[in-house]
Structure formats: C-alpha cells, structure tokens
C-alpha positions as CSV (number, residue, x, y, z in Angstrom):
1,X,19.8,-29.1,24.7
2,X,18.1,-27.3,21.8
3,X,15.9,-25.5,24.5
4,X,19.1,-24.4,26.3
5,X,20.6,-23.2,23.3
6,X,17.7,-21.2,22.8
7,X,17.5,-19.3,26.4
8,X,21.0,-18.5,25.5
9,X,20.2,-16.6,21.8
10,X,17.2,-15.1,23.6
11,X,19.9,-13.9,26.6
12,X,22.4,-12.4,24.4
13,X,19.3,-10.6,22.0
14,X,17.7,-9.6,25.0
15,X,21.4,-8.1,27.0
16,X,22.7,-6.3,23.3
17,X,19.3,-4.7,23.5
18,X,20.0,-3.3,27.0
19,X,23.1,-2.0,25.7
20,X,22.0,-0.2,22.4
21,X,19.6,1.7,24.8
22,X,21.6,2.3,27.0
23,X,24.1,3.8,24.2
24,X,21.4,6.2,23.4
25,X,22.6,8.6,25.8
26,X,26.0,9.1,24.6
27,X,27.2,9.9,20.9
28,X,27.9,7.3,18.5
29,X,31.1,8.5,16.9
30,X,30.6,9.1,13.5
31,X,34.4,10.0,12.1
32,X,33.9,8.7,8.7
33,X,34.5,10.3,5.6
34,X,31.1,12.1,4.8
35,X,31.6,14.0,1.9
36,X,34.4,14.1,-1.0
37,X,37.1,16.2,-2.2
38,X,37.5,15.7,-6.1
39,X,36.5,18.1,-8.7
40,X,33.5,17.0,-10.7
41,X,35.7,15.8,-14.0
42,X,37.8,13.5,-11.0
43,X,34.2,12.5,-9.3
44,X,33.3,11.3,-13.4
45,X,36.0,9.4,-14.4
46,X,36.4,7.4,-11.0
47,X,32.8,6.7,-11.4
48,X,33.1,5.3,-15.2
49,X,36.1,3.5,-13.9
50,X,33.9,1.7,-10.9
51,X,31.2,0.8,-13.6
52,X,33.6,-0.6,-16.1
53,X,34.9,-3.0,-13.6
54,X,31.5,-4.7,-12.7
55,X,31.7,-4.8,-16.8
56,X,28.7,-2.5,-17.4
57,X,29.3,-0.2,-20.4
58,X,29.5,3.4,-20.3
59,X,28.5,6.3,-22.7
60,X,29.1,10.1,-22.4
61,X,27.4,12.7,-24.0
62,X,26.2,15.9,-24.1
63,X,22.8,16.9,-22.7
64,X,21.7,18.2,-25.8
65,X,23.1,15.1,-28.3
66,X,21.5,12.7,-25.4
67,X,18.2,11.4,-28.0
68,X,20.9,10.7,-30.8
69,X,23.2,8.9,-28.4
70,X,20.8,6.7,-27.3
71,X,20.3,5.9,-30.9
72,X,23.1,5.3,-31.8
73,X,23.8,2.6,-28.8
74,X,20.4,0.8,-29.6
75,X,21.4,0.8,-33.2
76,X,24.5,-0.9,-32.5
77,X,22.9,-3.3,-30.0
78,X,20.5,-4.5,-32.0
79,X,18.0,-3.3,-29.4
80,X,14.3,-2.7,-31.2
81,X,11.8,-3.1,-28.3
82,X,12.3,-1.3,-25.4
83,X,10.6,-0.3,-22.2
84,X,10.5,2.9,-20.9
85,X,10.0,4.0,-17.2
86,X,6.7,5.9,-16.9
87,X,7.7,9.6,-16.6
88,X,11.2,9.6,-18.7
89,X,11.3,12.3,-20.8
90,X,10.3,11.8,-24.5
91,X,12.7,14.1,-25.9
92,X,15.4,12.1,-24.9
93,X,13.9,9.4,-26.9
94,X,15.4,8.8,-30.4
95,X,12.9,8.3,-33.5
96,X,13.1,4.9,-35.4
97,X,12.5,2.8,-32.6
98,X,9.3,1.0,-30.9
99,X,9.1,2.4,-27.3
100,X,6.6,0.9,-25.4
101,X,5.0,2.5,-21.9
102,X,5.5,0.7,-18.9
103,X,2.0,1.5,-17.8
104,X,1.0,-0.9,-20.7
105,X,3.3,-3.9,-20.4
106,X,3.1,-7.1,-18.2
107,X,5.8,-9.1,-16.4
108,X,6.4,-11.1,-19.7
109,X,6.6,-8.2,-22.0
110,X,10.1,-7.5,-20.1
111,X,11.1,-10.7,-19.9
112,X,11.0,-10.6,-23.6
113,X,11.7,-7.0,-24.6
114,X,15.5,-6.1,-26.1
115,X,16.3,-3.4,-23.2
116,X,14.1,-1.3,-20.5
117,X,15.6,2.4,-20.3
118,X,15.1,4.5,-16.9
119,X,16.8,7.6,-15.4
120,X,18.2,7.6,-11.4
121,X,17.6,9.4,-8.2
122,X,21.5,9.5,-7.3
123,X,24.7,8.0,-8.2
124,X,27.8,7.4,-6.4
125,X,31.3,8.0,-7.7
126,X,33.5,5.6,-5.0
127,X,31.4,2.5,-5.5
128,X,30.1,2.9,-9.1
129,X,26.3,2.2,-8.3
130,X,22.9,3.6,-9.5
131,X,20.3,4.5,-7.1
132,X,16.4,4.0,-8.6
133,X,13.4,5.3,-6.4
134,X,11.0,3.3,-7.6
135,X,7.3,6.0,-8.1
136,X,4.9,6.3,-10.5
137,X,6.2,8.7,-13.1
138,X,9.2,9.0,-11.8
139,X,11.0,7.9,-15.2
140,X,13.2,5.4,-12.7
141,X,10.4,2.5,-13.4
142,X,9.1,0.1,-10.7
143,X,11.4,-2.4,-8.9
144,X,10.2,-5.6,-11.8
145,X,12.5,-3.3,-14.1
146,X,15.3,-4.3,-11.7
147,X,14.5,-7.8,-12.2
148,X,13.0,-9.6,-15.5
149,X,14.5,-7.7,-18.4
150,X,17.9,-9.0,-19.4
151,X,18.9,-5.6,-20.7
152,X,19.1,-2.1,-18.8
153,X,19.8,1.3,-19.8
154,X,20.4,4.0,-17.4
155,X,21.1,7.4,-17.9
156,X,22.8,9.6,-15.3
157,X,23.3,13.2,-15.1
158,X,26.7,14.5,-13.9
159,X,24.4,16.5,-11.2
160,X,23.1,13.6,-10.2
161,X,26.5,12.0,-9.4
162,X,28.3,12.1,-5.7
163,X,31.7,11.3,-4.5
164,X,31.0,9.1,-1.5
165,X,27.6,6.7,0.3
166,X,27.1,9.4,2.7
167,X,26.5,12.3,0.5
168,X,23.9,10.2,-1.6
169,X,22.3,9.1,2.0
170,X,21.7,13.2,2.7
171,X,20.1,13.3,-0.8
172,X,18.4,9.9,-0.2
173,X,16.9,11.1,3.2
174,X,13.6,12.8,2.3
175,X,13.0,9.4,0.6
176,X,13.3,7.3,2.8
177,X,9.9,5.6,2.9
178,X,10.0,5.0,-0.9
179,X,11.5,1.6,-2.5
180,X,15.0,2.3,-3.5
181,X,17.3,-0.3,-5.5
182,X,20.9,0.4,-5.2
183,X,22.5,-1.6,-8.8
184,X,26.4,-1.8,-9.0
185,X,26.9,-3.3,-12.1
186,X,25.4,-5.8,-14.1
187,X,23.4,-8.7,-11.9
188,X,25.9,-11.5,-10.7
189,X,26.8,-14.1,-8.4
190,X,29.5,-16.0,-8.1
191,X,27.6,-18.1,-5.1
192,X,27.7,-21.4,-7.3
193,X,31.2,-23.0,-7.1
194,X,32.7,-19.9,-7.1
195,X,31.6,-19.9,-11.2
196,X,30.7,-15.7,-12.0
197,X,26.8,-16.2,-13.3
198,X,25.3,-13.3,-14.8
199,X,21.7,-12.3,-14.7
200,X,20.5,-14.4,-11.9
201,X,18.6,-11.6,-10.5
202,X,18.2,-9.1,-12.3
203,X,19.9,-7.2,-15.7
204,X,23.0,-9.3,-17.4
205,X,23.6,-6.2,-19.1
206,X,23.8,-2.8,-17.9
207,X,24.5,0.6,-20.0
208,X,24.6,3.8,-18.6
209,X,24.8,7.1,-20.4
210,X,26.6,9.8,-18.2
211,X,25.4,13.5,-19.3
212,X,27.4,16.0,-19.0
C-alpha cells in the first residue's frame, strides 16, 4: 500500500513537471499590481500604520537629528549595550552610550546585549516589513542579528521605502544570491494553542526609525 502510494506522489511530481515545461513556451500572465500610486507622505504613513499593527514602534526624524533620536529612544528604553552592524555609520551614533562592533561579539554577547541596531536594503509600504541583506559591512548585520538579541533597532530611510512586493523585488534583483531576511514586525507565533508568543525566533521587540 505504502509503495503504491508512493508511485502515485512520484506520478503526479513527475506529470506537473511535464506541464511547467511545457508552460515555458507560452506567457505566464503576470496582471498584478507591480508598482504603486501614492505620494511618498501616503507610501509613509501606510507603512508606519503596517508596522504599528505587528506592534513594533516607530520613530520619525530628520536625517540630520537622526544620532540625537536614537538617543533619545535608548535613553528612554533603558538600552546601554548595544550591537552595531558592521558598516553602520558612526555619525548616526549618539555619544553616552557603549556600542560594541559586531566583528567583536559572539553568539552570547547578543543574547545578552540591551538592543542590536542595523540599517535595511528596502522596505515595503503595503506589508510593513524590513528587508536586511545580510554582507560584511553592509551596516544590515549578519542573519544571528535576526535571531538571538531580544531587542532590534532598524532605521529606514524614506528612499529606501516602496509601495508594493514587486517594486522592492526589482530593487532586490541584483541581490539575489545574497542572504536576505524579510522581518514584519516583532518575532511571533501564535502556533501554540492559538496563544500569540513573542520572540520565539527572533526580536520580541522591534523599533524602527523612519528618516525623512
């Protein structure tokens, strides 16, 4: 029985790949939406609206008051030790606080640090997430960031930001043999009796800076 079963999976595999070559030589229609239509000040606050419902917190600020921001928000946290992503610019750093280098640190040091902080490739507006191409000196940090700290801080630039999935594929293309992580949101699950669980894999707590 369990040997028929199997002839039958391996039929079906073997006939849908027959067909998807066979589709080859005509069009897959692709009638999608593939770009937006809002102005950038629409594309912003329908982005800070998708964040705010996954319950991640959002700042905005000025390019030039971007160090003093960050300050302010790691002040207020209570966030002392944090991580930055190899290649994020120091002058967006505030003084007063211990930043550490992520070419220094081991897996525990972000398991134990207050916050990491990292910039993005791309953002997109429609579904409130935060694309990271994970490189050396990139200032978007390597894919543990996405995993063992409990804290995140993200900062996006409004040129950064796009309406819709397929407009930040297009930017997303020339990378395409790089490791990307696609975050929406803090980490959650609600896999477990239906019970929302935070930080299971990754950040419980994600703040993004928008500049403008």
């Amino acid at each position: 029985m369990a040997a028929e079963a199997k002839q039958q999976i391996l039929a079906r595999i073997r006939e849908a790949n027959e067909r998807a070559v066979r589709g080859k030589e005509t069009p897959v229609p692709r009638d999608y939406v593939h770009s937006g239509g809002l102005d950038a000040a629409s594309r912003e606050e329908l982005f800070i609206e998708r964040l705010r419902e996954y319950d991640a917190s959002v700042t905005v600020c000025a390019s030039a008051g971007l160090a003093s921001t960050i300050g302010v928000l790691l002040q207020d946290r209570g966030w002392k030790h944090v991580i930055m992503a190899a290649g994020f610019p120091a002058a967006a750093l505030p003084f007063g606080f211990e930043f550490r280098q992520e070419a220094e640190v081991e897996n525990s040091d972000l398991d134990a640090c207050d916050a990491v902080i990292t910039g993005c490739e791309v953002a997109i507006a429609v579904t409130g997430s935060i694309v990271l191409r994970h490189g050396v000196g990139l200032g978007q940090g390597t894919r543990r960031f996405t995993l063992l700290p409990d804290r995140h801080l993200c900062v996006v630039r409004a040129e950064q930001l796009v309406e819709t999935v397929p407009e930040a594929f297009a930017l997303l293309e020339p990378f395409t043999n790089d490791p990307l992580t696609t975050i929406s949101g803090p980490s959650a699950t609600a896999d477990i009796e239906m019970t929302r669980i935070r930080g299971v894999h990754g950040p419980r707590f994600l703040e993004v800076v928008l500049v403008r």
